[in-house]
C-alpha positions, 0 to 999 in steps of 0.5 A: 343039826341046826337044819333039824331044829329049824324045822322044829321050830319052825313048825312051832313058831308056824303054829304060833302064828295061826292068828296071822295065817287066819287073817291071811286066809281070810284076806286071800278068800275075800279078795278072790270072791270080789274078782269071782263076782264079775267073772261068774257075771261075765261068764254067764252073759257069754255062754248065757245063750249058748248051748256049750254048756251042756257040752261039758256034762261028759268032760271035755268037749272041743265043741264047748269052744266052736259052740262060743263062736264070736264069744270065743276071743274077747272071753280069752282076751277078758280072762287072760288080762283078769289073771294077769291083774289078779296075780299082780294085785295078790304079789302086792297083797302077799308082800305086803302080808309078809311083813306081819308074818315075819313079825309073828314068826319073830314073837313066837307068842300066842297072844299076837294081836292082829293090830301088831299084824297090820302095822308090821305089815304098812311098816315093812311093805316097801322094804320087803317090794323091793327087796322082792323085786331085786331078788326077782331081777337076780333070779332072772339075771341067773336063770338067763345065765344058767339056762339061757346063755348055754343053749345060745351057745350051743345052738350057734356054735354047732349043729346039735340034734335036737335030742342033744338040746333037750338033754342039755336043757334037762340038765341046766333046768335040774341046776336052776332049780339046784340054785333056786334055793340060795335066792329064797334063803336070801330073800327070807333071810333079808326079810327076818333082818329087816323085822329083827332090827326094826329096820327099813333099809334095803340094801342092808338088809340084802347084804345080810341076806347073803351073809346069813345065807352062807354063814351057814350055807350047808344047814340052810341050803338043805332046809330050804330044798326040803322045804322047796320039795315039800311045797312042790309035791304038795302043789301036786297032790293038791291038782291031782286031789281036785282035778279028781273030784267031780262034784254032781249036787250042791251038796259036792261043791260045798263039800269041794270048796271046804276042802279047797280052803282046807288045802290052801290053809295047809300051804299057808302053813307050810309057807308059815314053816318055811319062814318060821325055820329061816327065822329060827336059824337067824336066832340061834 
């Protein structure tokens, strides 16, 4: 079955790539401990003369925040606006990186130079930021559709018990994330084009995004749940392995921060899969 052999090569082509997913993790680690520096800073200056932080020695305390007194809102008002940067800074950084991933994943050698990496990566950044950005505007457009638009009408043409309106809701999140899918293979599938054909133009590329996400629709459909499923039950596992761990030496948090680049390479490579086995099925 085409699906079967999607992740297999996928996972092939995946671990071909290890170049690139070591230069997307040592990108990632060094962009993160630029931010992490003033934030250590910041922190340190705010709860510095306070005695919260002794609060937290037993877990959590909600005294820890009535210890920060005036602290307390310009620290929150500085992280949210510092998250916020970081998440838009690391979707340009990743859509840029993509570019020399999807490169790789199409070579399927060894022997993949990282000077091809970067040069497919400037090639293919504005191709693949816009094509990101349309798919984002769909999904928002379908989502508004699907979850939003039904709610409106049911909250304005009856007087539904809340328990309705939850149920309802329940069952139009299960169809979006039913739907979800269909986006990505489109996005991926638009993406191997572009990196296929050496190519820069969008709207091509999208058009055979939704070609080749139903040229084949049932194979590609299942791969991409799979995959969505895998990734999402590995988000999990990786909060639960970390909200777990409680370090108490220096020795703990270096053991905790190798196994976090552990994990995170793990994800690197099950994004790698993903793409690699979009990449086989517009191969075959």
């Amino acid at each position: 079955m085409k699906f079967i052999k999607a992740f297999t090569s996928g996972a092939t082509r995946a671990l071909h790539s290890v170049k690139a997913l070591l230069l997307i993790w040592l990108l990632t680690f060094s962009v993160l401990a630029v931010f992490s520096l003033p934030l250590k800073s910041f922190l340190n200056n705010a709860l510095g003369n306070t005695a919260s932080t002794s609060l937290l020695n037993d877990g959590f305390n909600i005294s820890f925040f009535l210890d920060l007194g005036q602290s307390f809102s310009p620290m929150m008002s500085a992280i949210t606006g510092g998250i916020l940067i970081v998440l838009i800074i690391f979707f340009f950084l990743y859509t840029f990186l993509n570019g020399g991933l999807f490169d790789s994943l199409l070579k399927n050698k060894w022997a993949y130079k990282p000077s091809d990496f970067f040069r497919s990566s400037a090639r293919y950044f504005l191709s693949y930021l816009a094509i990101m950005i349309l798919v984002l505007l769909m999904i928002l457009v379908a989502m508004f559709l699907i979850i939003g638009l039904p709610l409106i009408i049911q909250r304005a043409g009856s007087s539904g018990s809340e328990e309705t309106t939850w149920k309802l809701l329940s069952i139009l999140r299960i169809v979006a994330l039913l739907i979800l899918p269909i986006f990505l293979l489109v996005v991926d599938y638009s993406r191997v084009w572009l990196a296929a054909n050496n190519h820069c133009k969008v709207f091509k590329a999208l058009g055979y995004g939704f070609k080749g996400t139903f040229k084949s629709f049932f194979g590609s459909y299942f791969f991409m749940l799979i995959m969505v499923i895998v990734q999402g039950l590995y988000a999990v596992l990786v909060v639960k392995l970390i909200s777990g761990y409680s370090p108490d030496s220096g020795g703990g948090l270096f053991l905790l921060f190798l196994l976090s680049q552990v994990l995170f390479f793990i994800k690197l490579y099950l994004r790698a899969l993903r793409y690699g086995g979009v990449t086989a099925m517009y191969q075959l």
